[in-house]
Backbone bond lengths (Angstrom), bond angles and torsions (degrees), N, CA, C in turn:
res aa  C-N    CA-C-N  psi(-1)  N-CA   C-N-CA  omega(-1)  CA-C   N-CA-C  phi
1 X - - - 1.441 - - 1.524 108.69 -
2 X 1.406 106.66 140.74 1.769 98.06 -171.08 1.379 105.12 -89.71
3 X 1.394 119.95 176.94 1.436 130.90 -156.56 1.854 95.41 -80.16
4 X 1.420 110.38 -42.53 1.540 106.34 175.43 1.744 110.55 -56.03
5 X 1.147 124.94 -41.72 1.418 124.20 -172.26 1.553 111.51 -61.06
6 X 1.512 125.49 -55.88 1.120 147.62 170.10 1.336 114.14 -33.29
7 X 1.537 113.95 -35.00 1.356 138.64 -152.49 1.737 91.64 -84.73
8 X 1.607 116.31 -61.83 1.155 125.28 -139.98 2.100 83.54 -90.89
9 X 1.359 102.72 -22.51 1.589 97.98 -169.75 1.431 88.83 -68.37
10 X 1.683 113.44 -55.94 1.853 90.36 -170.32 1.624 122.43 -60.02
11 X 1.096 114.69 -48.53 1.729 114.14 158.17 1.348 134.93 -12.16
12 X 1.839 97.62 -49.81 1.850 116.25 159.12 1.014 118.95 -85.40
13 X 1.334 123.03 17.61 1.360 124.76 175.78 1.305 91.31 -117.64
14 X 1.279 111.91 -63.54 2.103 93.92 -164.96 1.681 98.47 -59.70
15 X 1.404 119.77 -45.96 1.728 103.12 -179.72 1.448 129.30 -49.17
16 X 1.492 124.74 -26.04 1.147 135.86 134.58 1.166 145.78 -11.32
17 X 1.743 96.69 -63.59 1.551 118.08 -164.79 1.738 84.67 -87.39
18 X 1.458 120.60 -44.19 1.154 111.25 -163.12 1.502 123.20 -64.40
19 X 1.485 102.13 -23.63 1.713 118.51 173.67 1.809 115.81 -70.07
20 X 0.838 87.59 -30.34 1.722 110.26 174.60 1.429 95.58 -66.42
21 X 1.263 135.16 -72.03 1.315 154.77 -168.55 1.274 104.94 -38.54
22 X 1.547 107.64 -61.38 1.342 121.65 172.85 1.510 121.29 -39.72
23 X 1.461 94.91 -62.65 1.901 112.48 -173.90 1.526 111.92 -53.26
24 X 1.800 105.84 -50.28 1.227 107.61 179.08 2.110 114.38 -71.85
25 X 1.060 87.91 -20.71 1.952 84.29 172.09 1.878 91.19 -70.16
26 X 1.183 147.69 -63.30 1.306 132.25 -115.43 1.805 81.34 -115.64
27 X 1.164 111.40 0.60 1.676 110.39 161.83 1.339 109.10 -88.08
28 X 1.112 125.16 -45.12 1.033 128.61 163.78 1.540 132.20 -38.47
29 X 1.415 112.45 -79.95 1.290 144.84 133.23 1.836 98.61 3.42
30 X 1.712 112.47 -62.54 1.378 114.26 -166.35 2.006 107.62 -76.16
31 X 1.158 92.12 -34.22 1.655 117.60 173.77 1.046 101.69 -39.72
32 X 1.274 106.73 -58.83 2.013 105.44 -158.82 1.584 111.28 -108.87
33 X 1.070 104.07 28.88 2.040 131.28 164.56 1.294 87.12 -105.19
34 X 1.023 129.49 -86.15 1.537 133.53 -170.22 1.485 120.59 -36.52
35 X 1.325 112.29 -39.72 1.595 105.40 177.78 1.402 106.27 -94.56
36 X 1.563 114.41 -15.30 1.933 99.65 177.86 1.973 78.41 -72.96
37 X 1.231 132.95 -89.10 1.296 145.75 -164.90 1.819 100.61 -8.72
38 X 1.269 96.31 -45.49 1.702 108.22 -170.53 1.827 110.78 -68.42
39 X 1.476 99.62 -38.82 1.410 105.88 176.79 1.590 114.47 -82.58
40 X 1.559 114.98 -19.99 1.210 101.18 -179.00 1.585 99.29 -91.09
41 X 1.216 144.26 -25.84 1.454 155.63 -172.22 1.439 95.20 -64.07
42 X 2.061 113.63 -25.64 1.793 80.11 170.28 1.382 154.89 -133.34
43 X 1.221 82.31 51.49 1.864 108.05 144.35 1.014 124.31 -56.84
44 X 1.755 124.96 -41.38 0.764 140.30 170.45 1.921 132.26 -30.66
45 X 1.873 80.75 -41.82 1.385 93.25 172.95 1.588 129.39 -86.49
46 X 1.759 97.08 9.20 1.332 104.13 178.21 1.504 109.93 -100.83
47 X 1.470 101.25 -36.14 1.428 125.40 -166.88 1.633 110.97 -60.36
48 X 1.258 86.54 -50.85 2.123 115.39 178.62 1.617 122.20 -30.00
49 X 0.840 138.97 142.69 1.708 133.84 -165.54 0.965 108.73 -91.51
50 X 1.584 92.94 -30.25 2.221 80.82 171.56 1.602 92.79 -126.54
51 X 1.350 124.85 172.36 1.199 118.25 -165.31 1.826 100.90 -109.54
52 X 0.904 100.31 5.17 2.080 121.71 171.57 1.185 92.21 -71.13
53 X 1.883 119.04 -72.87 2.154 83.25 -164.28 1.133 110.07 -89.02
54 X 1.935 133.05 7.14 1.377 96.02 140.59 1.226 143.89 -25.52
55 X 1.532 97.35 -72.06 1.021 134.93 170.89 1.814 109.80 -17.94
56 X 1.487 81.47 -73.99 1.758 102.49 -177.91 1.737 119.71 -28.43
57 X 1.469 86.16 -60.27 1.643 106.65 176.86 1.034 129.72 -73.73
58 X 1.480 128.69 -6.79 1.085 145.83 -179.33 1.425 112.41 -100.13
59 X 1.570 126.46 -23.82 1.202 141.37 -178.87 1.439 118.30 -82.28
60 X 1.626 95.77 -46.58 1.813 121.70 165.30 1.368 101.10 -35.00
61 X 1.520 114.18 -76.30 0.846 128.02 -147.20 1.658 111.61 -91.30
62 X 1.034 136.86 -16.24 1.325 137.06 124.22 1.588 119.37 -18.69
63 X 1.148 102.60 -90.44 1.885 124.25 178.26 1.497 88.59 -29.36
64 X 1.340 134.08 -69.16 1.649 142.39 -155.08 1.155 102.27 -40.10
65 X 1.459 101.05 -50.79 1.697 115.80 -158.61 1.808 103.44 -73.45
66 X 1.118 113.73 -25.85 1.562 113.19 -174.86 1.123 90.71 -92.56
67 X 1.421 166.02 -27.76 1.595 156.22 -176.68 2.124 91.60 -78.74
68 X 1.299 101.90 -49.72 1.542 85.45 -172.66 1.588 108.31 -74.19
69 X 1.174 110.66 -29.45 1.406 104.97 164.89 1.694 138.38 -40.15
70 X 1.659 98.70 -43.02 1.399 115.05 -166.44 1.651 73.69 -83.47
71 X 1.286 128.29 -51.05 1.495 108.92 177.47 1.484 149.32 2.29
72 X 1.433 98.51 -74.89 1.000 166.10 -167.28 1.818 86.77 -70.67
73 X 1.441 108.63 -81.99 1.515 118.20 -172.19 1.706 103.19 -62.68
74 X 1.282 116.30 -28.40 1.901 103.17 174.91 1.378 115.94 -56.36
75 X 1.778 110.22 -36.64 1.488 115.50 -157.61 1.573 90.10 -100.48
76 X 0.767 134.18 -20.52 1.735 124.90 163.36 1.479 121.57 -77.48
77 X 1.833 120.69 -17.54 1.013 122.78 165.86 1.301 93.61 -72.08
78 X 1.398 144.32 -51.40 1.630 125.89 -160.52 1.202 118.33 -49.43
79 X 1.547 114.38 -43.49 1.335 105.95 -177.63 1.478 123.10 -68.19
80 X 1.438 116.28 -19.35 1.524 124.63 168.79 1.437 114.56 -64.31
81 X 1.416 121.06 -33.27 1.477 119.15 -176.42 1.230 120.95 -104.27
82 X 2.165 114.55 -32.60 1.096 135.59 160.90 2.018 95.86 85.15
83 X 1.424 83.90 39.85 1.802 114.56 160.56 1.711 124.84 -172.85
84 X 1.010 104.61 -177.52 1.621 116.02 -176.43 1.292 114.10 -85.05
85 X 1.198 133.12 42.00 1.496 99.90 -159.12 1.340 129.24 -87.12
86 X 1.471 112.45 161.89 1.579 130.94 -146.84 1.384 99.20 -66.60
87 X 1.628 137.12 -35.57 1.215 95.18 -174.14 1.546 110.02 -90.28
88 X 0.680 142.90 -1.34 1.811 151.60 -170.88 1.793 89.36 -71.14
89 X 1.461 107.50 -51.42 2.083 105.59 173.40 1.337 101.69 -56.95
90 X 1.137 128.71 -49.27 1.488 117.14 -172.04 1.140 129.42 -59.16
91 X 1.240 102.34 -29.82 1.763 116.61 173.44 1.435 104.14 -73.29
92 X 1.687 98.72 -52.61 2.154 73.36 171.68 1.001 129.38 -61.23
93 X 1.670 131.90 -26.14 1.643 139.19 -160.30 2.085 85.73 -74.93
94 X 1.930 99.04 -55.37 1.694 84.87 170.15 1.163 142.69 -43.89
95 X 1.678 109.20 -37.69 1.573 103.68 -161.23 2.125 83.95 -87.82
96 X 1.676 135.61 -24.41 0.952 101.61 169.98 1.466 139.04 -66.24
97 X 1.634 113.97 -17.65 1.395 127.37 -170.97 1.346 104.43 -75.71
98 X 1.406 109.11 -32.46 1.372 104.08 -173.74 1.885 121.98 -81.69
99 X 1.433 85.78 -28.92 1.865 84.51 172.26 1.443 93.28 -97.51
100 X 1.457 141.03 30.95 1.668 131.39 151.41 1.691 104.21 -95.24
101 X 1.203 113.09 -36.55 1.548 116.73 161.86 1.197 121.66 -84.61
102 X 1.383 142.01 -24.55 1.450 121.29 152.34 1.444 108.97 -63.92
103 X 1.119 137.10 -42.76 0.924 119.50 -166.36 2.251 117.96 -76.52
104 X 1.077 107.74 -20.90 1.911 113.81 164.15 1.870 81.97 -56.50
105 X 1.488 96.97 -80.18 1.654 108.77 -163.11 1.644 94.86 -9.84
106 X 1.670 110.98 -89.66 1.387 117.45 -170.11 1.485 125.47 -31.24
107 X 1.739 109.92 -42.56 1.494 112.38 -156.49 1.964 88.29 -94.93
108 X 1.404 132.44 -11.18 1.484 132.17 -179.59 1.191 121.02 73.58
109 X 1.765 95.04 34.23 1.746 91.33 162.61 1.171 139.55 -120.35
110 X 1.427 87.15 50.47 1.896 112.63 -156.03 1.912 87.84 -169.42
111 X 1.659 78.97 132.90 1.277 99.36 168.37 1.789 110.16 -162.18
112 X 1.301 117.85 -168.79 1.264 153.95 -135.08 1.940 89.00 -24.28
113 X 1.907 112.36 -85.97 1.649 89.38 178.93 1.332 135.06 -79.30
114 X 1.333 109.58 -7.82 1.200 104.31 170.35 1.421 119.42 -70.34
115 X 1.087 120.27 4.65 1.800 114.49 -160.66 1.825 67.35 -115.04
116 X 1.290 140.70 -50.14 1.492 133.88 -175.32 1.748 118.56 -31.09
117 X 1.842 99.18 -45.64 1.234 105.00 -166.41 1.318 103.68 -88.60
118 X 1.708 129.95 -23.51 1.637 131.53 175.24 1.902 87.88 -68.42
119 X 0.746 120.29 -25.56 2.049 91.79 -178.09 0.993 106.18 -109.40
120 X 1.831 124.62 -5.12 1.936 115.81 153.06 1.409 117.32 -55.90
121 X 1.304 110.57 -41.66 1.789 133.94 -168.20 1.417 91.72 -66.53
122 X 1.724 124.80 -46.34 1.313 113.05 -145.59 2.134 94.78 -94.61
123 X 1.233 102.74 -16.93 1.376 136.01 -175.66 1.825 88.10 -67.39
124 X 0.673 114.29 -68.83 1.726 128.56 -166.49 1.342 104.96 -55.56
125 X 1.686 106.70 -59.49 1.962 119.94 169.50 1.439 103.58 -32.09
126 X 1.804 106.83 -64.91 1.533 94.27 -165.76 1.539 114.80 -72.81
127 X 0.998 138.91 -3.76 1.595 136.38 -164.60 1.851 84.31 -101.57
128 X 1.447 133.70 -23.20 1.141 110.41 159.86 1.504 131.08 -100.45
129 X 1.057 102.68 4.72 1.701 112.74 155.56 1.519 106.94 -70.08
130 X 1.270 106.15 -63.24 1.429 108.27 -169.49 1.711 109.11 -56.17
131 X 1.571 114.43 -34.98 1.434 97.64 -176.63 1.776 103.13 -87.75
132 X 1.275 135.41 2.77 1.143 135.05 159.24 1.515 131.53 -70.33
133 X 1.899 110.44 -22.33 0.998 112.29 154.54 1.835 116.18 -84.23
134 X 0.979 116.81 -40.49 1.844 121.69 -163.90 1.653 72.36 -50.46
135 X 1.218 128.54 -62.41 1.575 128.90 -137.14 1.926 88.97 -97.83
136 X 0.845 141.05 53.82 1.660 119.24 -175.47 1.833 84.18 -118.56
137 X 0.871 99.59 143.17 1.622 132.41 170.20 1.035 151.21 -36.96
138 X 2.190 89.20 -21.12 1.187 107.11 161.59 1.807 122.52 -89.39
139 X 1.622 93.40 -8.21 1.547 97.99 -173.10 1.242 101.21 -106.33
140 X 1.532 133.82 1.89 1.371 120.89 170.16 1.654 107.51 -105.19
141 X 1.144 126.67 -9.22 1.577 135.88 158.99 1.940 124.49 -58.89
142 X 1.635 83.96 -28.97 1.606 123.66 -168.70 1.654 107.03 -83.40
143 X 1.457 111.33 -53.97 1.683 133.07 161.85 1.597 103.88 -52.80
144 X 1.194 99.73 -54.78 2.197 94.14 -177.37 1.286 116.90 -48.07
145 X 1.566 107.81 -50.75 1.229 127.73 -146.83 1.831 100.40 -75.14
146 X 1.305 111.44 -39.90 1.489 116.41 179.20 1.401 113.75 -80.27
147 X 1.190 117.71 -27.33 1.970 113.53 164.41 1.011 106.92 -49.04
């Protein structure tokens, strides 16, 4: 590889890492708005006339914080592996499906099959997490290497 190529690959690598850097500061950054916002919102649930959209808003905003969370943990796994990997997405697509169906559940606009097919979907997520780890890349590199 010539010395110009090498040049422009590390370049796309620190611009990379640095965009990452970015995302994970202003996830962050959004993280800890959300839980002061979350802690001051709950009074709210005392204050509230009925103790349901306490409730409501307090649940919202809970769930939020664990989807930006797992966020948060995908783009900090990259830099540990120096890729994306698939099951770390699945866990976010999970932890979002699952606070998009608690949250119908809570507000009652979802019931008997439709709530069937949100835990087939979420049913399906985990059987491809799970076959994303049995099969992930680091354990079949790992299998070669010991034959």
């Amino acid at each position: 590889m010539s010395k110009d190529k090498r040049l422009l690959r590390k370049l796309y690598h620190y611009a990379i890492d640095g965009a990452f850097c970015v995302i994970i500061f202003a996830l962050l950054i959004a993280l800890a708005v959300g839980i002061v916002r979350t802690l001051a919102e709950l009074s709210l649930t005392i204050t509230e006339a009925s103790v349901r959209l306490g409730f409501k808003d307090l649940i919202t905003n809970v769930l939020s914080l664990i989807v930006v969370l797992e966020l948060v943990r995908a783009f900090v796994d990259y830099f540990e592996h120096d890729r994306v990997r698939l099951e770390i997405l699945v866990e976010v697509v999970i932890a979002f499906c699952l606070r998009e169906m608690l949250l119908h559940i809570f507000e009652g606009k979802i019931r008997g099959l439709e709530t069937l097919w949100w835990a087939g979907a979420i049913l399906l997520l985990i059987v491809g997490r799970t076959l994303a780890v049995v099969y992930s890349p680091e354990k079949a590199s790992f299998k070669k290497s010991s034959v």
